[in-house]
C-alpha positions as CSV (number, residue, x, y, z in Angstrom):
1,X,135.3,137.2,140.6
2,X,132.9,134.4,139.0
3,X,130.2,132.4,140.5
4,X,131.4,129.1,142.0
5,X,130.5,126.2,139.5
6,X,131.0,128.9,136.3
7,X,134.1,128.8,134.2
8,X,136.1,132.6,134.2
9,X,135.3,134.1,130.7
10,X,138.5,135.7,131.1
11,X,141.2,133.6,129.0
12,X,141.7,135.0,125.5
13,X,141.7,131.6,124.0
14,X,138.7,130.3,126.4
15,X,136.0,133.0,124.7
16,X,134.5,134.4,121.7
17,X,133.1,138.2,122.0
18,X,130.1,139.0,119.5
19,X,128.3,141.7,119.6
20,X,124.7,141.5,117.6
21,X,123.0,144.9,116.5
22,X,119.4,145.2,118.1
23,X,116.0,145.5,116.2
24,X,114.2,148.0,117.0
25,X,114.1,149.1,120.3
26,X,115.6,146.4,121.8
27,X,119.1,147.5,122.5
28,X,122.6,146.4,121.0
29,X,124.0,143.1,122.8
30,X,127.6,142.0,123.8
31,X,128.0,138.0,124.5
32,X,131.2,136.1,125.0
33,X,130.8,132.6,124.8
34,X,133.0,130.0,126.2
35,X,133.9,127.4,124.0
36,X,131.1,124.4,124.7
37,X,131.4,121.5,126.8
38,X,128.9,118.7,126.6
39,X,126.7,120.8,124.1
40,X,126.1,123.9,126.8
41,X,127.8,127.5,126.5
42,X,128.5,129.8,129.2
43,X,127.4,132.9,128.4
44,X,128.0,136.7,129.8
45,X,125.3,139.0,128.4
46,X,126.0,142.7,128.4
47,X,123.0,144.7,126.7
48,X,124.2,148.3,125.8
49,X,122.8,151.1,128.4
50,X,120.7,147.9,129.8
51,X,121.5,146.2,133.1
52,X,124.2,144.8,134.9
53,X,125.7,141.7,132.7
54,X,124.0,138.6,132.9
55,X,125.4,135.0,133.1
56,X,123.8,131.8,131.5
57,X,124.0,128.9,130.3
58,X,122.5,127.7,126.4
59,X,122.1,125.0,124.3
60,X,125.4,125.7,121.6
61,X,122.6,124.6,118.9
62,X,119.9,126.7,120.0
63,X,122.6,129.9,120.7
64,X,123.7,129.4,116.8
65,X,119.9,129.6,115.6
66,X,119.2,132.4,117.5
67,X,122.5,134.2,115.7
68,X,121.9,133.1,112.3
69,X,118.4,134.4,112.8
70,X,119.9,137.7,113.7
71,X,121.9,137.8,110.8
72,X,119.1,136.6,108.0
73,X,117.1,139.6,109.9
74,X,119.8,141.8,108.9
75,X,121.3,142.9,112.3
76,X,125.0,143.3,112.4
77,X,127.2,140.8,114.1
78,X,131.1,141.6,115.1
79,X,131.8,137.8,114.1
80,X,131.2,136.2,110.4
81,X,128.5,133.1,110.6
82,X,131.0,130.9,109.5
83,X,133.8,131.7,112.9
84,X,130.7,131.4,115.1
85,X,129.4,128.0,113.7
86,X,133.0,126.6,113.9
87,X,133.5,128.0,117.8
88,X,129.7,126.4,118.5
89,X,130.2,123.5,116.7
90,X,133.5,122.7,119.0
């Protein structure tokens, strides 16, 4: 069941899954994205042995820097740069 206002993740075509490797100590992370509307991305977080999953909403812009970070740190993601930027970028 989702939150009223907050789109169901649950439509194959609706999301993208990537899961980014964590540095350090911070643990491994799942995200699937819905595609953007209006610039914003609906996000459910699942950090691996962490917490229950979290919902949010980003920036698509500012959620792209923060994965192309990820990968010029090295850290693994299930998605190339190139499917995430085109999903982002709408």
């Amino acid at each position: 069941m989702t939150e009223p206002g907050v789109p169901s993740l649950g439509g194959v075509d609706d999301t993208l899954t990537v899961q980014v490797q964590g540095a350090g100590r911070e643990p491994e992370r799942v995200l699937t994205l819905s595609r953007p509307r209006g610039g914003v991305v609906e996000v459910r977080e699942f950090a691996v042995g962490g917490p229950a999953p979290r919902d949010y909403r980003v920036d698509a812009g500012e959620l792209l820097d923060q994965l192309e970070q990820a990968a010029r740190a090295r850290r693994r993601l299930s998605e190339d740069l190139y499917t995430i930027r085109r999903w982002l970028n709408g």
